[in-house]
ROSE-4610 file (N, C-alpha, C; in Angstrom, 1 decimal, always signed):
// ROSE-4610
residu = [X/X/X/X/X/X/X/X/X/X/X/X/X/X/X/X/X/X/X/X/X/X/X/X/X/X/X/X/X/X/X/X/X/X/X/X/X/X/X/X/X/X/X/X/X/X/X/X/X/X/X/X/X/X/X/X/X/X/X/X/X/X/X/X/X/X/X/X/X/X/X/X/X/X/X/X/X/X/X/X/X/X/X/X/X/X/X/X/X/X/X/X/X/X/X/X/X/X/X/X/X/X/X/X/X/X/X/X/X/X/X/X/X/X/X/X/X/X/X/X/X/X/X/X/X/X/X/X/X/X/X/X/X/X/X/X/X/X/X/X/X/X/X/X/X/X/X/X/X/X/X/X/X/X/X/X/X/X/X/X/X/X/X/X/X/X/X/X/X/X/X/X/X/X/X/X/X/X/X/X/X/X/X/X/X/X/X/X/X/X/X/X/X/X/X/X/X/X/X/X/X/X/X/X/X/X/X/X/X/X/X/X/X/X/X/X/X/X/X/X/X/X/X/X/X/X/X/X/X/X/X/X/X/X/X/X/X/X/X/X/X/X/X/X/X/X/X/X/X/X/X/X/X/X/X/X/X/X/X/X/X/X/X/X/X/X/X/X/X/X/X/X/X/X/X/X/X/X/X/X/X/X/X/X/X/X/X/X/X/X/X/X/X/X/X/X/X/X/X/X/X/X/X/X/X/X/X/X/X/X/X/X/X/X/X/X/X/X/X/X/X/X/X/X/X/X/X/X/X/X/X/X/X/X/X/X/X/X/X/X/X/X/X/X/X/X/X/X/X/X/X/X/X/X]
num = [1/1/1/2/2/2/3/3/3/4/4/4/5/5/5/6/6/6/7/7/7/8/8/8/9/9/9/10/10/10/11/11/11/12/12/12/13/13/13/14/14/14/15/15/15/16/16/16/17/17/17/18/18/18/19/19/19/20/20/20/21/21/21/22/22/22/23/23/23/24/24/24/25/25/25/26/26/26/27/27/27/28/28/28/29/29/29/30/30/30/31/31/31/32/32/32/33/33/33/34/34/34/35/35/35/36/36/36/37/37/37/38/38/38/39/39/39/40/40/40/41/41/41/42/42/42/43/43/43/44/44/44/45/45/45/46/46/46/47/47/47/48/48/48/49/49/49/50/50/50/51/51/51/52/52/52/53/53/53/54/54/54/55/55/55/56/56/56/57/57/57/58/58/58/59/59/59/60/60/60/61/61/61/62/62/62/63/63/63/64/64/64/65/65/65/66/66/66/67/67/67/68/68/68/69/69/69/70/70/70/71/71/71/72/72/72/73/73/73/74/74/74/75/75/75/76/76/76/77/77/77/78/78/78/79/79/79/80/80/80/81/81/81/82/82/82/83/83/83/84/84/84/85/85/85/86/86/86/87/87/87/88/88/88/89/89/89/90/90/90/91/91/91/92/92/92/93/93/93/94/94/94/95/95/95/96/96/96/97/97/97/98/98/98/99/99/99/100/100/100/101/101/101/102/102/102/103/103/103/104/104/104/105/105/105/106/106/106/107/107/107/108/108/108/109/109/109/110/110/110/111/111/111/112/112/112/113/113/113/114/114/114/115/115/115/116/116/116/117/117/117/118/118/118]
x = [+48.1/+48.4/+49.7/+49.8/+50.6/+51.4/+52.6/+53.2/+53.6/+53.8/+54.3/+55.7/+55.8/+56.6/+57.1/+55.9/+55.8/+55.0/+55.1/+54.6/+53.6/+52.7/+51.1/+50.6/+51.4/+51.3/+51.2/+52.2/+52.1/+50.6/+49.9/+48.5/+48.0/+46.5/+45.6/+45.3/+46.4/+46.5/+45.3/+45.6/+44.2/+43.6/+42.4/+41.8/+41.7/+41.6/+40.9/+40.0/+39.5/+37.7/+38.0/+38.1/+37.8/+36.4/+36.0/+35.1/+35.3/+34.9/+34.9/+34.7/+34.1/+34.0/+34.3/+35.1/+36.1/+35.2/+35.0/+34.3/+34.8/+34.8/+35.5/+34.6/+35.0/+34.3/+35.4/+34.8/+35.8/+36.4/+38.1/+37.8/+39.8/+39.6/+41.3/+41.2/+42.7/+43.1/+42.1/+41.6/+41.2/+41.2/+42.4/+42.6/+42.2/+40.8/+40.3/+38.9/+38.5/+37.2/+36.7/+35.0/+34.5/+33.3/+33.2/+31.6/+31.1/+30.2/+29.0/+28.1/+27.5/+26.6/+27.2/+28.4/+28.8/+29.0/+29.4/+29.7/+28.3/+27.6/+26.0/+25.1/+26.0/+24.9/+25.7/+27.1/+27.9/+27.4/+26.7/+26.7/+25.3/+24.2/+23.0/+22.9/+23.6/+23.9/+24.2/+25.1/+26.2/+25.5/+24.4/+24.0/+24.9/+25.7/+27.0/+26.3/+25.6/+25.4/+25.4/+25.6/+26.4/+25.1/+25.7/+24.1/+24.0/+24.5/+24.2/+23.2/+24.3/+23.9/+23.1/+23.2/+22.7/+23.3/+24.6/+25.2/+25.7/+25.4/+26.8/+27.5/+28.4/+29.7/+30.5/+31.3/+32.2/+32.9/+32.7/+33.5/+34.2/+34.9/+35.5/+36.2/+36.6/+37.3/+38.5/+38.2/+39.0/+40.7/+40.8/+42.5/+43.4/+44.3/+44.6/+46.1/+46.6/+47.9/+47.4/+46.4/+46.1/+45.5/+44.7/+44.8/+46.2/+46.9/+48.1/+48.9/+49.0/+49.7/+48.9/+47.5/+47.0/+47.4/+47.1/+47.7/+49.2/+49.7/+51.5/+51.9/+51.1/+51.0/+50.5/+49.6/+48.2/+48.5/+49.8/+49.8/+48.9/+48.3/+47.1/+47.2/+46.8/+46.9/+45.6/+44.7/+43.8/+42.9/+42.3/+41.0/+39.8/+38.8/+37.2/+36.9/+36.7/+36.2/+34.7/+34.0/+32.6/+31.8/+30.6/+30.1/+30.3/+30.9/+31.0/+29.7/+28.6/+27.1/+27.1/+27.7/+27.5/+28.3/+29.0/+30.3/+29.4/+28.5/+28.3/+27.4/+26.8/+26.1/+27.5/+28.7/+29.4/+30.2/+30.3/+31.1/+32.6/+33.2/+34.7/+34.6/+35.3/+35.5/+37.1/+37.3/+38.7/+39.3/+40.6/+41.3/+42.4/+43.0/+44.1/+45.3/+46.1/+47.6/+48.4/+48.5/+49.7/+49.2/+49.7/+50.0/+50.9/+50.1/+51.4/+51.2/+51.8/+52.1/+53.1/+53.4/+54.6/+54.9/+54.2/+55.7/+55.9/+55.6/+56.4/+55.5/+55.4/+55.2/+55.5/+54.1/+54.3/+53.5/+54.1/+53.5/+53.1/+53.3/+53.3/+52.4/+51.6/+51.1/+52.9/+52.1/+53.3/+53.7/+55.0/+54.6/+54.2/+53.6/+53.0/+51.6/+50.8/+49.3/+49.2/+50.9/+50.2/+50.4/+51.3/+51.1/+50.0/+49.1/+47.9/+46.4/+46.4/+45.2/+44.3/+44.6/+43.8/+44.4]
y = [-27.9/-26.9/-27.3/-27.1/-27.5/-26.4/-26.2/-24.9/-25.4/-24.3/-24.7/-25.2/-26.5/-27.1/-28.7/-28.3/-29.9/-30.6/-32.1/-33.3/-33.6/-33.4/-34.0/-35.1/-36.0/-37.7/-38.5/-38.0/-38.6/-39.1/-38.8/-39.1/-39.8/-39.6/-40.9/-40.7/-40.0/-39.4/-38.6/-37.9/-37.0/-37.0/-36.8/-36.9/-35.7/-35.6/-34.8/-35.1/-33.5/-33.7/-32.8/-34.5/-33.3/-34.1/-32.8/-33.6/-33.9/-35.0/-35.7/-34.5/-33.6/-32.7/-31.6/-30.5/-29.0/-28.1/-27.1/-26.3/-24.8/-23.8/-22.4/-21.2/-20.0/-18.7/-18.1/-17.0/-15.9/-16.3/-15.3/-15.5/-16.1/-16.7/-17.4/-18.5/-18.2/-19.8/-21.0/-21.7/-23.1/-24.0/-24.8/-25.5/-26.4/-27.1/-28.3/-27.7/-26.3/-26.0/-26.3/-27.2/-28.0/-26.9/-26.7/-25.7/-26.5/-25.9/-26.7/-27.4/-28.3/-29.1/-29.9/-30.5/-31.2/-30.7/-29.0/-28.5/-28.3/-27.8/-27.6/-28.7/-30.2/-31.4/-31.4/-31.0/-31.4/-30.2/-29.0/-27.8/-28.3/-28.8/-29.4/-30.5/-31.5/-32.4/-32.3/-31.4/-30.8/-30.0/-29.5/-28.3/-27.6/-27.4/-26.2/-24.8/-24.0/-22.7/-22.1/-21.2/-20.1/-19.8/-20.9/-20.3/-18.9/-18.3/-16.4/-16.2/-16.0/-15.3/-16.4/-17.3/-18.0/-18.4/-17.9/-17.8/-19.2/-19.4/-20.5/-20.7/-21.9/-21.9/-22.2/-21.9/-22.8/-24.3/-25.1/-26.7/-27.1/-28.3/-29.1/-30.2/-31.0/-32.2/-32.6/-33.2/-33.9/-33.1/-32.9/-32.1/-32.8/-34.0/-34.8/-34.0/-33.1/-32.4/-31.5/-31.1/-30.3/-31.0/-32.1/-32.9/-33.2/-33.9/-34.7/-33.2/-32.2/-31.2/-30.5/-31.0/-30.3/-31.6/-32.6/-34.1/-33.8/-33.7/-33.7/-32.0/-31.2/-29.6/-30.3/-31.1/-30.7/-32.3/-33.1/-34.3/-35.2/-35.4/-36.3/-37.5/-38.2/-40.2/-40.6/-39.7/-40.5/-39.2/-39.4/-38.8/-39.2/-38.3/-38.5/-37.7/-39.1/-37.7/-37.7/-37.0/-36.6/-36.3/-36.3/-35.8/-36.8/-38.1/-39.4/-40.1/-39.4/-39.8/-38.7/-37.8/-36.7/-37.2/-38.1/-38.5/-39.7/-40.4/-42.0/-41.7/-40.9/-41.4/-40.9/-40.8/-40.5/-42.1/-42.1/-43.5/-43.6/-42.1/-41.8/-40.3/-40.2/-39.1/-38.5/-37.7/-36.8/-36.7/-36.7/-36.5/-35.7/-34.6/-33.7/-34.4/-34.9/-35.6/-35.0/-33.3/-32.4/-31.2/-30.2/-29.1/-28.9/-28.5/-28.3/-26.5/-25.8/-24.2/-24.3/-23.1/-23.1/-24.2/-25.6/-26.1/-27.0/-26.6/-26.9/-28.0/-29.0/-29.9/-29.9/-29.6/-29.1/-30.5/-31.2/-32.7/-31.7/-30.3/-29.8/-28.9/-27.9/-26.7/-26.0/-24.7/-23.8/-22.8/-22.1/-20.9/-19.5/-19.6/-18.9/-18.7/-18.7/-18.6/-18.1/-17.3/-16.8/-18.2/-19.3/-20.1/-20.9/-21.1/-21.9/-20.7/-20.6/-19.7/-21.0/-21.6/-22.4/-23.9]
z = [+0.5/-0.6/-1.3/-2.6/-3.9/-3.9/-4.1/-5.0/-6.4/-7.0/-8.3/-7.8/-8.8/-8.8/-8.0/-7.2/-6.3/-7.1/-6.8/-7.2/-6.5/-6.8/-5.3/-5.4/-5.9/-6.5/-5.5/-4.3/-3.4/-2.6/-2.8/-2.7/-2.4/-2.9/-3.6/-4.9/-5.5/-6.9/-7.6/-8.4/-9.0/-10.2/-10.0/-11.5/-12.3/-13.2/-14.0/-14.8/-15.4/-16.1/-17.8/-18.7/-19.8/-20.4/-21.4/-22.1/-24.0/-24.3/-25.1/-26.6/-26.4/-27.3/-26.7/-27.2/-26.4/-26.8/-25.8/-26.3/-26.0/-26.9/-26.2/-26.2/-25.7/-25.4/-26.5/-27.1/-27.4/-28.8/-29.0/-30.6/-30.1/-29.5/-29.1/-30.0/-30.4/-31.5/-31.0/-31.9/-31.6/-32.8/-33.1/-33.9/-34.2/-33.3/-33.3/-34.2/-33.8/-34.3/-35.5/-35.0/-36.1/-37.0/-37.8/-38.0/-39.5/-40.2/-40.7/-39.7/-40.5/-40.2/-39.2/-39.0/-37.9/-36.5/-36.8/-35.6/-35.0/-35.5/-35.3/-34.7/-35.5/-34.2/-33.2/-32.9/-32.0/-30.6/-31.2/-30.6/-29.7/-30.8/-30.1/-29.5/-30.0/-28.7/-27.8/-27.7/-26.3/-25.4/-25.8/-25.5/-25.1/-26.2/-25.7/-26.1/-25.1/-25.3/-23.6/-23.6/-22.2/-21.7/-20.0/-19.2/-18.8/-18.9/-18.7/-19.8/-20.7/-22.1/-22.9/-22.8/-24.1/-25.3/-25.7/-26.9/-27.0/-28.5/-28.9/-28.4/-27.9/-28.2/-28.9/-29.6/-30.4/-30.0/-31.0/-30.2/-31.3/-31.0/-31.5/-31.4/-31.9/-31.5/-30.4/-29.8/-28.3/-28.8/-28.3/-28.6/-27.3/-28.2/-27.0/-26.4/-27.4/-26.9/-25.8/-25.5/-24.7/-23.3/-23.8/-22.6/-21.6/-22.7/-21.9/-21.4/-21.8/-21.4/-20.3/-19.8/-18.2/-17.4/-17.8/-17.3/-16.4/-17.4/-16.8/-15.8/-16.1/-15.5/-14.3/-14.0/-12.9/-12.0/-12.4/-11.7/-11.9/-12.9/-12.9/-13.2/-12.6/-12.4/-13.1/-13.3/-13.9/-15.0/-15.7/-16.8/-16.9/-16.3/-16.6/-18.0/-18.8/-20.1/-20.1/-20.6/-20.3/-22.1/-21.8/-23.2/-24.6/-23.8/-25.3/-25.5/-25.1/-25.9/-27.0/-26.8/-28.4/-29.2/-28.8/-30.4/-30.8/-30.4/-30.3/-31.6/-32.5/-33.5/-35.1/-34.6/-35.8/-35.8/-37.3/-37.6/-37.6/-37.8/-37.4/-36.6/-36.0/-35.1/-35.7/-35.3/-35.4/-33.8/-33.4/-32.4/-32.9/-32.0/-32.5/-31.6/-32.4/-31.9/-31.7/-32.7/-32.8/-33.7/-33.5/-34.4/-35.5/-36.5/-37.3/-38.0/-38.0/-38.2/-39.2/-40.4/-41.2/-41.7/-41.4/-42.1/-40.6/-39.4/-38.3/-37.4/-37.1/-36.6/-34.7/-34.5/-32.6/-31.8/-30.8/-30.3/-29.0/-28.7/-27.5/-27.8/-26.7/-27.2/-27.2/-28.7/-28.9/-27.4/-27.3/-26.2/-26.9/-28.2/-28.4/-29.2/-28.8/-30.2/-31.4/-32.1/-33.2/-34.5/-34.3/-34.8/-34.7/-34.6/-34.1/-34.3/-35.2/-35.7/-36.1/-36.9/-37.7/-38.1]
């Protein structure tokens, strides 16, 4: 067991799981979110819909600030990304490097979401 604040590197180091296209619940900031026609193949490729309910989900493009920031939170030595057969029929893809709010230029998530609506 880890507490906050320890290093758990000492290991056999850890992976993490993101996938290749982000997908969310609910109506929280998501600044990567894709809609039209693109969000819609990315939704049916993905089969991003909620095994309970059934619903949609919202997705969007790989958001690498949020990666590298569970990366460096969670000790991680390595990344399984998942879901890069749903990107494989586009000729350019989008990746989120940073935020920008106001005017303001963020390489971090913010400590707060009301900059990051859109």
């Amino acid at each position: 067991m880890y507490w906050i604040g320890s290093w758990p590197q000492g290991h056999h180091g850890h992976r993490g799981h993101r996938q290749g296209v982000r997908d969310a619940r609910g109506r929280r900031p998501f600044p990567t979110e894709v809609e039209g026609d693109i969000g819609e193949l990315l939704v049916d490729r993905g089969h991003e819909y909620g095994t309970n309910t059934g619903r949609r989900r919202r997705v969007g493009w790989f958001d690498a600030v949020m990666a590298r920031q569970a990366a460096r939170l969670n000790s991680l030595t390595e990344i399984a990304l998942t879901k890069l057969d749903v990107l494989d029929t586009f000729d350019e893809i989008q990746v989120c490097v940073g935020y920008e709010a106001n005017g303001v230029r963020y390489d971090y998530p913010p400590y707060t979401n009301r900059c990051c609506t859109k």
